[in-house]
N, C-alpha and C positions, 0 to 999 in steps of 0.2 A: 424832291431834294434828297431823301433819303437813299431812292435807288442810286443819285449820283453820286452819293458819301460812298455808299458801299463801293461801288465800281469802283470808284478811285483809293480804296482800299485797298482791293484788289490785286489792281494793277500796279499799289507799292512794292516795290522788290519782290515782284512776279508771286512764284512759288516758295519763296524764302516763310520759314514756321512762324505765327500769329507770333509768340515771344520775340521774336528776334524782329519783328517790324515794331513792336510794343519799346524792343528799349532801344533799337534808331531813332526813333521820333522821342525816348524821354531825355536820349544823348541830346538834340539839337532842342529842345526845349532848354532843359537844366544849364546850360551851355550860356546863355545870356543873361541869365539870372547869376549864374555862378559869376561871372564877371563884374556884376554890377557891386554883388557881395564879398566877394572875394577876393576880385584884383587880376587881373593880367596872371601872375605868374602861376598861380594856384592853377588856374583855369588852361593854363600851356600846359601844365603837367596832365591836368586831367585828361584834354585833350590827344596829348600823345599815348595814355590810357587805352583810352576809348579807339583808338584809330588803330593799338596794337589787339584790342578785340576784333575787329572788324578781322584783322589778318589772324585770328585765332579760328575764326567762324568764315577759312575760306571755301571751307567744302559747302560750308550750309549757304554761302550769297559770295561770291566774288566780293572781294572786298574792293572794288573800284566804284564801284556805285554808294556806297556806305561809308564808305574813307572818305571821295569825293563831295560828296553833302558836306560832310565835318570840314572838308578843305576848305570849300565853295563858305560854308558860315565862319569860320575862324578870319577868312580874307573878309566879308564881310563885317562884321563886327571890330575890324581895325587890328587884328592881333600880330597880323603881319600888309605885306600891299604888295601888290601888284608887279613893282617894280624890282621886289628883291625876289618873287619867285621867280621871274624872267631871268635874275640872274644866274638863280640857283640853276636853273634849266641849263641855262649857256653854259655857264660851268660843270655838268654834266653831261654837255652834246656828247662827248663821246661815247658814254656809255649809252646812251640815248643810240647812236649811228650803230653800235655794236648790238646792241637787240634788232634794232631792224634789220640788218645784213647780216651780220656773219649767223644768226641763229637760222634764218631762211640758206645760207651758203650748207649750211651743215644739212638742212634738209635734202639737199639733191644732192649728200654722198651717202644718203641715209643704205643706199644697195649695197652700198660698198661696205662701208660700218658693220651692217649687219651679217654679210657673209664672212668678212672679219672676225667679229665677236661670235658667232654661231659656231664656227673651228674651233675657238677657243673654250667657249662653253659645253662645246660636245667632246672636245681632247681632254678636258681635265676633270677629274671625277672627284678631286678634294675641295670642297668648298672651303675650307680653309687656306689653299692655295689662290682657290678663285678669289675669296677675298681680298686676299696680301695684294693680289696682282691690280683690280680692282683700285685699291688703294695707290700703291702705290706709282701704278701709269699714270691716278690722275693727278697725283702728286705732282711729276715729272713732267707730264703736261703743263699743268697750271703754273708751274714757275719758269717759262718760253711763251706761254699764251696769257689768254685772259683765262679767268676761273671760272666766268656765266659762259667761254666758248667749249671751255670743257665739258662744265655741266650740261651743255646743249646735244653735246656727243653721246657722254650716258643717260640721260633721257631719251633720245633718239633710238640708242642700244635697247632700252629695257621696251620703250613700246614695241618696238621691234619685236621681239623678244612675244611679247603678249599677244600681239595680232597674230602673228605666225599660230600662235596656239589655238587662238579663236577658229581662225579659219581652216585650219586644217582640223580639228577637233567636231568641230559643229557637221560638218562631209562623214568624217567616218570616228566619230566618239562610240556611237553603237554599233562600230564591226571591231570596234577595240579587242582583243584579247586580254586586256587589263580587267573588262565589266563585264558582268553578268546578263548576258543577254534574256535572261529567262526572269529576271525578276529588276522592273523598271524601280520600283523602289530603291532598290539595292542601288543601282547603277547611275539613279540620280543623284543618291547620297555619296558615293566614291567620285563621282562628278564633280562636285561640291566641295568636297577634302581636299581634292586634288587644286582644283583652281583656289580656293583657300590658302593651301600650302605654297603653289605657284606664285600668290600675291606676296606674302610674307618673302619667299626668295629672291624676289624682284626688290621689295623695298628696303632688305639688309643690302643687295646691292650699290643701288642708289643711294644713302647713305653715306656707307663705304666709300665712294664714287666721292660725295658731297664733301666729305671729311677732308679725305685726298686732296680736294682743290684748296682748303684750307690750310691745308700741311704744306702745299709746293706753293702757293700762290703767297705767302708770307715771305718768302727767301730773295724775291727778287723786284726790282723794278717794274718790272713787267705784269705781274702775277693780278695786283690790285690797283684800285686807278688811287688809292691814297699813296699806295708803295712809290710813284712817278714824283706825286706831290710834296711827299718827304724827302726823297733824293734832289727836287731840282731846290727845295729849301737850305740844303744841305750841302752842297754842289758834290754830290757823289756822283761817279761814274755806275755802269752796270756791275761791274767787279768788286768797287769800294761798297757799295751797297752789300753786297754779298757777304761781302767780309764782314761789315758791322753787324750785320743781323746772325752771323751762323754762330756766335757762341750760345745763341737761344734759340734761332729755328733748327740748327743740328741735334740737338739732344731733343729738341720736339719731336722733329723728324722722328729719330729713332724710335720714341717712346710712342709714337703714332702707330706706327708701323707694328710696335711689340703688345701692342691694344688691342689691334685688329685681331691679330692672331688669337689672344687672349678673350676677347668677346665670342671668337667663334668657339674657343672651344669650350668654356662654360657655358655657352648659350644664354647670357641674362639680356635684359631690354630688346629681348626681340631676335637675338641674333643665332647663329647657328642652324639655320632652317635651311634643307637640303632641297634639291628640287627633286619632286616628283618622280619615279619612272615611266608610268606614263606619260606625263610629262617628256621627258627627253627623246621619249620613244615616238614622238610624235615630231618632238622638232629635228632629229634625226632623217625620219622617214622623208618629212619638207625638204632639208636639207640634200636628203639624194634625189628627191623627184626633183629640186632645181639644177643640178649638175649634169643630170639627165636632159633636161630639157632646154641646159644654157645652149644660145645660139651664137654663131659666131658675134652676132650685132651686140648681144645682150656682153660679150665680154669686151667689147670697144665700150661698152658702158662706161664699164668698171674699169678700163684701162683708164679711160677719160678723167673720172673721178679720183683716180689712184692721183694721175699727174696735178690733179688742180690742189691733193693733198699736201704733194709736196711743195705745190705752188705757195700754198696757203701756208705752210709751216715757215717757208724762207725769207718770204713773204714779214710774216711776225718778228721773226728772229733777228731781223737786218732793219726793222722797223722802217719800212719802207715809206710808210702811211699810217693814218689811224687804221685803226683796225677794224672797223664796221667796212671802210672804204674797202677795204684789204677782203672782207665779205662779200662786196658787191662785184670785184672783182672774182670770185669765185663762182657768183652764182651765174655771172656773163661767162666765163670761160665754160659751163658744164651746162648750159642750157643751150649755148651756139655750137658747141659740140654733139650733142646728145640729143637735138631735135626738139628741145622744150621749147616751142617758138608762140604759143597759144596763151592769152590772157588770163582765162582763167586758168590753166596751169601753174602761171608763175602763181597766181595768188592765194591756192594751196599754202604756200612754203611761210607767207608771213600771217597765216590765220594763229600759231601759237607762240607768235611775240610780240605781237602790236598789240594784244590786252595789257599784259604785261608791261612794255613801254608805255601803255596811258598810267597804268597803278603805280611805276615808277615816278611819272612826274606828279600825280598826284600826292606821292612821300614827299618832296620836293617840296611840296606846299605846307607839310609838316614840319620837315629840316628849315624852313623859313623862320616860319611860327618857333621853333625853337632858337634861331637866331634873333629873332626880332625882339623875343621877351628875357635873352640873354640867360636862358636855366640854367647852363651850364657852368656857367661865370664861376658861381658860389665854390663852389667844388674845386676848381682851377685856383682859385684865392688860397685856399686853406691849402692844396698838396707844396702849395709854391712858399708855404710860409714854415712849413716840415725843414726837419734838418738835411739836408744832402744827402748823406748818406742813406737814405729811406725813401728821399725821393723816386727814384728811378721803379723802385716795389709800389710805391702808391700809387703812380701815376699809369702803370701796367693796373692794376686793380681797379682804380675808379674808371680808364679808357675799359677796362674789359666788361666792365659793369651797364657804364651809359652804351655801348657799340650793341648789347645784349639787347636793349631795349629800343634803341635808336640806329641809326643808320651808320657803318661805322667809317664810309668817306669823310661823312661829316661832321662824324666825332675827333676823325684825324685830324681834319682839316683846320675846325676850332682850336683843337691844343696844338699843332706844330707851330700854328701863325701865333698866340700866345707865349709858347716857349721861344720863338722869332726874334718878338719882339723884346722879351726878356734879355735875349741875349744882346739884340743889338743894344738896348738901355743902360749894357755894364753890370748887369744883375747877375749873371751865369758867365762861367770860364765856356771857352771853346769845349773844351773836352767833357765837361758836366752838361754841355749843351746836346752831346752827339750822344750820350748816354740816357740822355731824355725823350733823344730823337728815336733812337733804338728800342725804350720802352713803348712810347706812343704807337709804335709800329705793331710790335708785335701785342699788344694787347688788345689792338683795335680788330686784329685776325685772329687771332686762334680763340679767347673767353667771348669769343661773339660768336661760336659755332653753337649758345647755348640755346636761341630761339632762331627762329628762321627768319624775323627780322632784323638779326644783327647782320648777316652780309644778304649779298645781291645774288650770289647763286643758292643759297637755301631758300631764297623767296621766291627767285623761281623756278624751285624744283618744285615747293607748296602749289603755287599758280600752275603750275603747266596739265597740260593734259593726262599723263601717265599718274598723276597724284591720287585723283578718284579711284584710275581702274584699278593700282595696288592699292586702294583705304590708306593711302599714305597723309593724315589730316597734322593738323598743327601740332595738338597736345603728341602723336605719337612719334611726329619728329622732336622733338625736346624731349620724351622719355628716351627714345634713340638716340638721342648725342648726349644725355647727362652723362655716361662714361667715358665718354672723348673729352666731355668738358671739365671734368672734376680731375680726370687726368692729363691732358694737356695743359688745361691752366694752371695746374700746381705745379706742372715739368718748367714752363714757361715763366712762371712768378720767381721760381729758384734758382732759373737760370740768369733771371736778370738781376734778383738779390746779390748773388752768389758771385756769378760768375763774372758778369760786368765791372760791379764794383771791388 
């Protein structure tokens, strides 16, 4: 009996460290007893706690298996059912459709992307350029797309980026002219520095990249799936949208943009880290032995993927379809062109979002659980009983606050239907109602860049595969965005004090 205890120790969360299987199992203990003592809503918060550890501790265990258990006992226990996580789901299929497709669509232009951004990276020698640009493409991007198809792109870019260096590095690192052929000590430790340094310039990157989708993905209808759900509450058009939002995402925008710059060149949280010369000297050299070696076929590739790009962008723009759909339609056009005809080929492309898609709907089960036990109610009570004129500041504050900690669809989603129905009650004017709509918006995007589970492309930039190889972990993305977030939210709070009212 005892070897069977041990095995099946063991085999809890694999190789996850004896503490962190020590306090999953005092989470799922403590958890029912807390309920019995404490009540339902105590035990909601705790719970959303415990579930934001799991995504703190995603380098040391995926948090799909550890979140999942707390799912799996919370529905158990009665704190939420069955019936409302289905719903929550259905009411997220699209985001759901859009990790399965369009992040595998973005795979198979991964050739393209990366001869793209390699031009780029190798034409500009100012990292302080690189970053603005970095910034503000995905800016520009994310307010015509989604912000997880963006994010999918610079992830794509950066491992890109990394493999190239692996692999060309690992062949000839020791005919380098950068290292000391004569003294292996030396030349493992300038190995070391370098790929160190290369990590670090990869994850100001990304970042950067992450911010970006934040900055553009506020401005428009399109940008976030609350931004849609706002507008059809609203009945704004794509334009009137625009308009109501840019007295606060314009002066964001800019102050984003004058951040970026200003992070790189103090260099605090991380940033300011140049790449390598060796380093470039290597993805240079890749870079001319593939131009060298393109073959006529290998540039039908890249024409192929060019065209599915622009398929893909018109595609969005004209809102043809959901946009997962608008995905799959990609990956069919550039596999039937470009010979991808083999099963496991395709199946490559969705190994780094179908984890991520189960971890998502696993939140699902959490955003339940907080519906169910109604946490957020108390808060909604108290901004709505404030005088008017403060409202629109507190309610950008308290959205930026729970969107930081919780999920910020579903944080929109609670207070627009709440402000909704406010207004249809005779409680709020028209005009105090769209100034409410305007705060909820923007505070649900930009003070929720402060952890990685306040939006859906910082979690999975956490989750995704490039997170490890740059040390890119939780805590150092939240030391990385507290100067976005301490300045954006304040640009954003004063714009809506201020300028709104």
């Amino acid at each position: 009996m005892k070897e069977v205890t041990h095995a099946f120790w063991l085999n809890f969360l694999g190789h996850a460290p004896r503490w962190y299987k020590v306090t999953i199992i005092g989470f799922l203990i403590a958890n029912p007893i807390l309920l019995v003592v404490a009540g339902p809503t105590v035990t909601g918060w705790v719970l959303v706690l415990e579930f934001i550890f799991t995504l703190a501790m995603a380098l040391t265990c995926y948090p799909l298996q550890p979140g999942g258990l707390l799912a799996l006992e919370a529905t158990a226990l009665g704190m939420t059912t069955p019936e409302l996580i289905r719903m929550e789901v259905f009411n997220n299929f699209p985001v759901i459709l859009l990790l399965m497709f369009m992040v595998a669509g973005i795979y198979f232009m991964k050739e393209l992307l990366l001869f793209t951004f390699t031009k780029i990276l190798l034409g500009i020698r100012s990292k302080t350029l690189l970053a603005f640009l970095f910034t503000a493409v995905s800016a520009f991007l994310s307010a015509f797309l989604d912000a997880l198809t963006v994010m999918a792109v610079v992830i794509s870019v950066a491992t890109g980026f990394y493999f190239v260096y692996h692999k060309v590095a690992s062949n000839s690192m020791h005919r380098d002219d950068y290292y000391d052929q004569h003294d292996d000590s030396k030349m493992e430790g300038q190995q070391r520095r370098d790929l160190d340094q290369f990590r670090a310039f990869l994850r100001t990157l990304l970042m950067h990249g992450a911010v970006g989708t934040a900055l553009g993905g506020v401005c428009t209808t399109v940008g976030e799936p609350q931004n849609l759900l706002i507008a059809s509450r609203m009945d704004w058009t794509f334009i009137e949208f625009f308009q109501q939002m840019s007295p606060v995402t314009m002066p964001v925008l800019a102050v984003g943009l004058f951040c970026c710059v200003l992070l790189e060149k103090t260099k605090i949280a991380g940033y300011g880290v140049q790449m390598p010369l060796a380093v470039r000297d290597i993805l240079r050299r890749y870079d001319d032995a593939e131009a060298a070696g393109r073959t006529e076929r290998d540039a039908a590739r890249l024409a192929i993927q060019a065209i599915a790009g622009i398929l893909l962008v018109a595609a969005l723009a004209f809102h043809v379809a959901e946009v997962g759909l608008i995905g799959l339609m990609v990956i069919v056009v550039q596999t039937a062109f470009n010979g991808t005809i083999k099963e496991h080929q395709l199946g490559k492309a969705f190994e780094e979002a179908l984890p991520f898609t189960s971890l998502l709907v696993v939140f699902f089960v959490i955003v339940a659980v907080i519906e169910s036990q109604h946490l957020f109610e108390p808060i909604l009570t108290y901004v709505l009983s404030l005088d008017m004129a403060v409202q629109p500041g507190m309610f950008y504050i308290a959205n930026g606050l729970l969107s930081a900690i919780s999920d910020n669809v579903f944080v929109a989603t609670v207070y627009i239907n709440q402000v909704h129905d406010a207004f249809e009650a005779g409680s709020i004017s028209r005009e105090h109602f769209d100034l409410l709509a305007v705060a909820i918006n923007t505070g649900t995007n930009i003070p929720s860049i402060a952890t990685p589970n306040g939006q859906a492309a910082f979690l999975f930039l956490l989750t995704s595969s490039v997170a490890p190889l740059v040390r890119l972990s939780y805590m150092r993305m939240v030391v990385m965005a507290l100067p976005y977030t301490l300045v954006l939210g304040l640009t954003g709070w004063l714009a809506v004090h201020f300028l709104l009212t």
